[in-house]
N, C-alpha and C positions, 0 to 999 in steps of 0.2 A: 619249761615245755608248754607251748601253748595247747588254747585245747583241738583247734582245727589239726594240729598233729598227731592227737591221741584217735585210738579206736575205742569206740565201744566195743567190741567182740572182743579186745582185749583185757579189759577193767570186767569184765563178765566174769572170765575165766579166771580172772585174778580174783574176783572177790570171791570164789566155790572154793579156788586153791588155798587161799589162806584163811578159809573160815569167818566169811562176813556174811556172804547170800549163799543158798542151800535150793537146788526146785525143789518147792513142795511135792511129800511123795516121790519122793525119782523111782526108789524102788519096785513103783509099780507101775514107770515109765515116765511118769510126772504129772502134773496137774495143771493147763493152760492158765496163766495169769495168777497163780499162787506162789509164793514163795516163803521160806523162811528163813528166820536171820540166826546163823553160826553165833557160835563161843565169841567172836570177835567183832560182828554185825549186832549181838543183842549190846552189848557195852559200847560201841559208837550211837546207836540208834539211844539210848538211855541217855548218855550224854548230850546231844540233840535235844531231848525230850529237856532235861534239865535246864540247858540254856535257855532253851526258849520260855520255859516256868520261871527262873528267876527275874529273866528280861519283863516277862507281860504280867506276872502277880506276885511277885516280893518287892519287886523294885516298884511298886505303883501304890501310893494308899487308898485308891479306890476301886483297884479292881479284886473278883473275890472269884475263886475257886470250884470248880464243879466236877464232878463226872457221874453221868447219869446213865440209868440204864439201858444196855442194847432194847431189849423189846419193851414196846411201847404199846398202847390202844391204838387199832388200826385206824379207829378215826382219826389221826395226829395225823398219820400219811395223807388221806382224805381233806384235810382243811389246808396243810398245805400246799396242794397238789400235786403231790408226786402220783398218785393215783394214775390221776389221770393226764399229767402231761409231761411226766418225766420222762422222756423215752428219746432213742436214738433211731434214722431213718437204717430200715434194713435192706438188704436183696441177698437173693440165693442163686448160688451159680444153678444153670440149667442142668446142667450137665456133669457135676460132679456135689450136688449140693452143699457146695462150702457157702459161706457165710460172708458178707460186705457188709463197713458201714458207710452207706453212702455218700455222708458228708465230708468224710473224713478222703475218702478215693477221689472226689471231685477237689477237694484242697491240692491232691495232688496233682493235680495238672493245673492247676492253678485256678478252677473256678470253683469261688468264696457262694458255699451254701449257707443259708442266716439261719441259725436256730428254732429262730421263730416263725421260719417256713412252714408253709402245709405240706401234706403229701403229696398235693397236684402239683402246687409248686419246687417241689424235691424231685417231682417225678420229672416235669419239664425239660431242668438241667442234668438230670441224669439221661432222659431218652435223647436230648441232645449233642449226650457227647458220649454215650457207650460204650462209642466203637475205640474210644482211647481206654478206655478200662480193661484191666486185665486181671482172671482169676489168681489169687498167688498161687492155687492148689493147681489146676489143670491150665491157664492161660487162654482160657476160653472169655471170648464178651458177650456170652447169652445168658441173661440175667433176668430173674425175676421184676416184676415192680416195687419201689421201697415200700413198704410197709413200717408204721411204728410199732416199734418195740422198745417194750418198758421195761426201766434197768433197776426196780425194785427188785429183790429177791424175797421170795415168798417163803412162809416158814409154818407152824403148827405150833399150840401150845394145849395142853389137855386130852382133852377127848374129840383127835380130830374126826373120828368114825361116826360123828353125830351130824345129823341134818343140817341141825342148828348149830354148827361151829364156823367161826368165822376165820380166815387165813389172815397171818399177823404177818408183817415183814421186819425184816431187818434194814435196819437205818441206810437209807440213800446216803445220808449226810450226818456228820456228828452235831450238827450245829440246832437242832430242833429242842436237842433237851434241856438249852438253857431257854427257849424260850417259856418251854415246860414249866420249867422251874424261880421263875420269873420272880412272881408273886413268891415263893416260899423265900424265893433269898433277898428282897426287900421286907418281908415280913420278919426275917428271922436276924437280918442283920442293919436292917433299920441305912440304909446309904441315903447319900445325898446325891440329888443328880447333878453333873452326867457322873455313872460312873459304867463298870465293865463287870463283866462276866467269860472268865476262858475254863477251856476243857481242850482234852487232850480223849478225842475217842475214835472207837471203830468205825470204819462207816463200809457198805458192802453193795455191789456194783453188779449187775449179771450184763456183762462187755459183752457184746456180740464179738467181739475183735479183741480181747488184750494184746498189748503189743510193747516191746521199748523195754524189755525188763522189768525194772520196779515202777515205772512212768505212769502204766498204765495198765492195773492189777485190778483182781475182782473182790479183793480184800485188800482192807488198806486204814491206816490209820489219817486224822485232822487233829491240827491244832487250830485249835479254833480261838478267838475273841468277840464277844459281842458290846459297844460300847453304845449305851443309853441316853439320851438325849433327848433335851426339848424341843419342839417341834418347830422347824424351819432353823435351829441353831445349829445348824449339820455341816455348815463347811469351815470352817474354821477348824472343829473338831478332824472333820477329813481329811485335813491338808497334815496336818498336824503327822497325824495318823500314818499319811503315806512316808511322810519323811522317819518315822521312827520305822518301817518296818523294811524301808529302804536302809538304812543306818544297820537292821539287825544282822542283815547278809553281810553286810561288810565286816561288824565286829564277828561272824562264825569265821570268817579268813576267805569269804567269796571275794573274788578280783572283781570291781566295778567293771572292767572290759567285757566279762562275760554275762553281766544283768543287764536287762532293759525294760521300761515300763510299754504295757502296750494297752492302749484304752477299749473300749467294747464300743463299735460303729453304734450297733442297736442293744439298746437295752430292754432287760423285759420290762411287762408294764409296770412293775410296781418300784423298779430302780431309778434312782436320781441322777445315778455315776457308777462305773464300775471300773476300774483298773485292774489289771495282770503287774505281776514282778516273775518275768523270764529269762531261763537261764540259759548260757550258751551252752547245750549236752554234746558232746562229742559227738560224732557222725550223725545226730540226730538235729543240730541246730537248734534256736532260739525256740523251747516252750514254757509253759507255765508251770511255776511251784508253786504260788499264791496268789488268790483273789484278794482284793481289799473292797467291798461293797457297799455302797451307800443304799440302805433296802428301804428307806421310810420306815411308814407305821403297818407295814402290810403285816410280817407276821404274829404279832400280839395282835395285828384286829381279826384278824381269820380265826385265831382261836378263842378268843375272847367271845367271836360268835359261835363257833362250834360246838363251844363247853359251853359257854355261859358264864361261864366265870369272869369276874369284871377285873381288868390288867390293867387298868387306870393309871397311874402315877401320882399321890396327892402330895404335893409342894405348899407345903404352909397354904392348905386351904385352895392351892390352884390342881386342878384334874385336867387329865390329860394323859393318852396313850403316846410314851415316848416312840422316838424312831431308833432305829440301829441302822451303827456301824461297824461293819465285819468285816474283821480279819480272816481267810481260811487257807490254810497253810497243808498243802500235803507234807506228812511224812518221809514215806517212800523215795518222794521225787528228792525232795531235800537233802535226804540219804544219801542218795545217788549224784546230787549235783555235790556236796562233800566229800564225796566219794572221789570224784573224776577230776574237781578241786586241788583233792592233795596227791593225787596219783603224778609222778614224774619218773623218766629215765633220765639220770646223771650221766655224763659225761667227767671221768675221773683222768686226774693230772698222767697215770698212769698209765692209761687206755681203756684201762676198762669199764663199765658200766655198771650203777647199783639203782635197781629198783629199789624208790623211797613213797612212802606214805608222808606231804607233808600237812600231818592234822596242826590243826590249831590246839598247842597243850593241853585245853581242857577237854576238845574231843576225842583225845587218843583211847581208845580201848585197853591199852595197858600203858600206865604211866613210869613206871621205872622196871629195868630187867634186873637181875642179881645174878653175877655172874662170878664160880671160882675160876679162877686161873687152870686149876688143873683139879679132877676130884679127890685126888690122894693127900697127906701130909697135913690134914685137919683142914685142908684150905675151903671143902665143902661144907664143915660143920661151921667153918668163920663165916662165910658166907649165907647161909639158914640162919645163922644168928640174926644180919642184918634184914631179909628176906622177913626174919619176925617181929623184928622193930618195926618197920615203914609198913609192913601187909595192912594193919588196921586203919592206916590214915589215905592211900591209896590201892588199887589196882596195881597188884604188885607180881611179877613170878620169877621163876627160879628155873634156870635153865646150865646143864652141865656139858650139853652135847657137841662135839667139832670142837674144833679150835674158836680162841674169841675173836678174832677174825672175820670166822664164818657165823657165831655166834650174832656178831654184831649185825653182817650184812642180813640175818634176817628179823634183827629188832628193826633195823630200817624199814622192809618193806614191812612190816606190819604198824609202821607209824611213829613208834616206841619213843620220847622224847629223851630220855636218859638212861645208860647204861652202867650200873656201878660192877666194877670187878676186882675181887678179892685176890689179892695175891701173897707171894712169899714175904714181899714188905709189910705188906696188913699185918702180920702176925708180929710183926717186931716195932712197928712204930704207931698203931693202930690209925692207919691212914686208908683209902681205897682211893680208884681212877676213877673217875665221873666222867664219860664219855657224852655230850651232847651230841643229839641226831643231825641238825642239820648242816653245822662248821664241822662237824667232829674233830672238835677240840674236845682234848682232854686236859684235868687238873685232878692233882690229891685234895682229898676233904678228908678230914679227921671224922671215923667214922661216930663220935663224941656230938660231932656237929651237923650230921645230915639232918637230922628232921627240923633242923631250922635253916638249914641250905635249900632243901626243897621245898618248906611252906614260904621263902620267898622265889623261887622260881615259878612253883606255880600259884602265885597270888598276882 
C-alpha cells in the first residue's frame, strides 16, 4: 500500500486505538501540540531511540555519548542567539483573534517566505497576497501585521519574586549542550580529532501553530550528532556524513521512494551547507525529519566569547577552534514516518482484509505473543511456562482472549513479528506453531529450541 493511498486521520486514530499516541491531557480536553506515547508508542519510540544509539555511538570508535541538562545559564540562549532571533513571523486574525504563522500560510499558496526575512519584508508578501489567506477559525482575511515572535519557552528557577532574578528557558534545540560540554569531553576522554559527540534530548518550542500531529509539537525530542573537525577539512567529512544517515532510513525499513534530499537555497550566515532528508507523510507530503548542517566554527566561538572559556583544540601543539557537523534528527517525526511506513491494509486470498503493522523486527514494540490454544486442560499453564522463558530476553506477552484466529489478527495490527501457540500437541510432543507475521507461515519448533530459534531471527 503506497503511501499517497493512506490517510493521516486514519494512522491517527489507529495509533490512540491501539495505544501508541495518547493527546496530552484529553481529559481536560487536551493540550495543542502535546502528546503522549501509550504502552505501545513508549516501546516503538525506545527502539528508535536504540537504533539510532547503536548506529551513531557503538558502532563508531570516535564518537562519545552525552546527555546534558534541560536548564542551562540563560546566557547559553544569548550567545547563541536564540534570544534574539529565534522567532517565527506572526499575525492575528482581526476578528476572531486566532493566531497565523505567516511563513508557513504564504508556503501555502505557493509563495516561498526566506527565513532570513525582515519584518518589512514578511510584511510585503503577506500584504500582497492576503486576500488568498484564510482564518482556519472564522475564514476571515483581516489580519494583523506579522510581528516576531520568539519560540523560546520561558521558565523560573528559585526565587522568582525577586527583582533580581533572571528568566531561564528551556532548550530551543537539544544540540547546545554538547557544545557546553565540549571541553569537559576532550578533557575527560582525551579524543583525536575529528571525532563526534551525540545525545538524544528535549528540546521545547512555543508554536504559534502546532499542527501535523507528532510533525510539529511544542515538546519534542533530538537526536542529535555533532562531528568535530579541522578547519576547512569539512567536506569530505560531509559527504561521508550524508550518505551514512541516508543509509540509516533505509536500514530502519523507510522505502527510498518515499525520502528525498532537499538543500537550503539561503543559508544562515554562519553555514557552509545545509541539507534536509524528507519524508513522503501521508496526506501531508514530502517534509523534514533531519537536518544535516555544515555550521563552521560559529558555535564554540560565540561561546568561547561569552564564557571566556578557551574551546581551542590542541593537536600535537597545533590550536584551533574545530568546525561542526551536525546531524539533527526529530524524534516525533520519525515516529511518525515508521509509523505510516509500516501501517498497510492487506488484501486477503479470501476477501477479506487485515490491518498490519509492518515494523522492521527490531522496531516492533512487542516481539513475540504467547498464545494457548484454549485456557483450559493445563494448555495456559504450558504456555506461561514459555511466556517465562523468552520474557527476559525480549518484549514478550501473553494473551488468552478470542479465538487464535482473532488472537493473531490483532498481533498483526500491532506489528507483533512472531506468534507462538500452545496447544493439545505441545503437551505430548513438546513442540508449539510459530506463526510469522508477514507470510504467516507457520511451522513446529521444539519448545527445547526457541531461544535459539529466535536469537537467530532476530539477529
Amino acid at each position: 500500500m503506497k503511501n499517497s493511498e493512506k490517510k493521516m486521520d486514519e494512522i491517527i486514530s489507529f495509533a490512540k486505538e491501539k495505544g501508541f499516541v495518547f493527546p496530552s491531557s484529553e481529559i481536560y480536553g487536551g493540550l495543542a501540540g502535546a502528546y503522549d506515547y501509550g504502552p505501545l508508542g513508549v516501546e516503538l519510540l525506545k527502539n528508535i531511540k536504540d537504533f539510532w544509539w547503536r548506529e551513531n555511538i557503538y558502532k563508531k570508535n570516535n564518537y562519545y555519548g552525552l546527555d546534558s541538562a534541560i536548564f542551562k545559564d540563560p546566557r547559553v540562549w544569548e550567545a547563541s542567539g536564540h534570544t534574539a532571533g529565534f522567532s517565527d513571523p506572526m499575525a492575528e486574525c482581526k476578528d476572531c483573534n486566532a493566531r497565523i504563522r505567516v511563513d508557513k500560510e504564504l508556503e501555502k499558496i505557493g509563495v516561498r517566505a526566506d527565513e532570513k526575512m525582515s519584518e518589512e519584508e514578511i510584511n510585503k508578501l503577506f500584504s500582497e497576497n492576503k486576500d488568498k489567506i484564510k482564518c482556519a477559525k472564522c475564514g476571515s482575511s483581516n489580519f494583523s501585521e506579522a510581528k516576531a515572535f520568539n519560540l523560546l519557552v520561558k521558565s523560573n528557577l528559585g526565587d522568582f519574586t525577586s527583582k533580581n532574578s533572571e528568566p531561564v528557558y528551556l532548550p530551543g534545540e537539544a544540540c547546545q549542550g554538547i557544545y557546553l560540554n565540549f571541553k569537559n569531553v576532550v578533557d575527560s576522554m582525551h579524543p583525536k580529532i575529528p571525532f563526534g559527540v551525540g545525545q538524544i534530548g528535549k528540546a521545547f518550542r512555543n508554536e504559534i501553530s502546532p499542527r501535523n500531529f507528532l510533525f510539529r509539537t511544542r515538546e519534542f525530542e533530538q537526536a542529535d550528532t555533532q562531528f568535530f573537525v579541522k578547519p576547512e577539512e569539512n567536506k569530505e567529512a560531509y559527504e561521508r556524513i550524508k550518505k551514512e544517515r541516508w543509509q540509516w532510513y533505509l536500514n530502519l525499513g523507510i522505502s527510498e521512494e518515499n525520502l528525498k534530499w532537499s538543500q537550503h537555497d539561503n543559508l544562515v550566515f554562519y553555514a557552509k551547507d545545509a541539507w534536509d532528508i524528507e519524508y513522503n507523510f501521508p496526506s501531508y507530503g514530502f517534509d523534514e525529519v533531519e537536518g544535516i548542517h555544515d555550521r563552521s566554527d560559529y558555535d564554540l566561538t560565540v561561546h568561547q566569547k561569552a564564557s571566556g572559556t578557551d574551546l581551542h583544540f590542541n593537536d600535537n601543539g597545533e590550536k584551533f577552534i574545530p568546525w561542526v557537523l551536525e546531524t539533527s534528527m526529530g524524534l516525533g517525526r520519525v515516529f511518525l514516518a515508521v509509523l505510516s511506513e509500516a501501517f498497510d491494509l492487506e488484501k486477503l486470498e479470501d476477501g477479506s482484509e487485515r490491518r498490519i503493522l509492518r515494523f522492521k523486527k527490531e522496531l516492533a514494540p512487542v516481539k513475540i505473543a504467547i498464545l494457548p490454544l484454549m485456557k483450559k486442560d493445563g494448555l495456559a499453564e504450558g504456555a506461561m511456562e514459555i511466556f517465562d522463558m523468552l520474557a527476559g530476553d525480549y518484549n514478550v506477552i501473553y494473551s488468552d482472549a478470542a479465538s487464535v484466529g482473532k488472537r493473531y489478527r490483532k498481533q498483526d495490527e500491532i506489528g507483533t513479528p512472531y506468534c507462538v501457540t500452545y496447544d493439545y500437541d505441545s503437551k505430548e510432543d513438546q513442540t508449539v506453531t510459530v506463526r510469522e507475521r508477514d507470510s504467516m507461515e507457520q511451522e513446529r519448533v521444539k519448545i527445547s529450541d526457541l531461544k535459539e530459534y529466535f536469537r537467530k531471527k532476530f539477529n
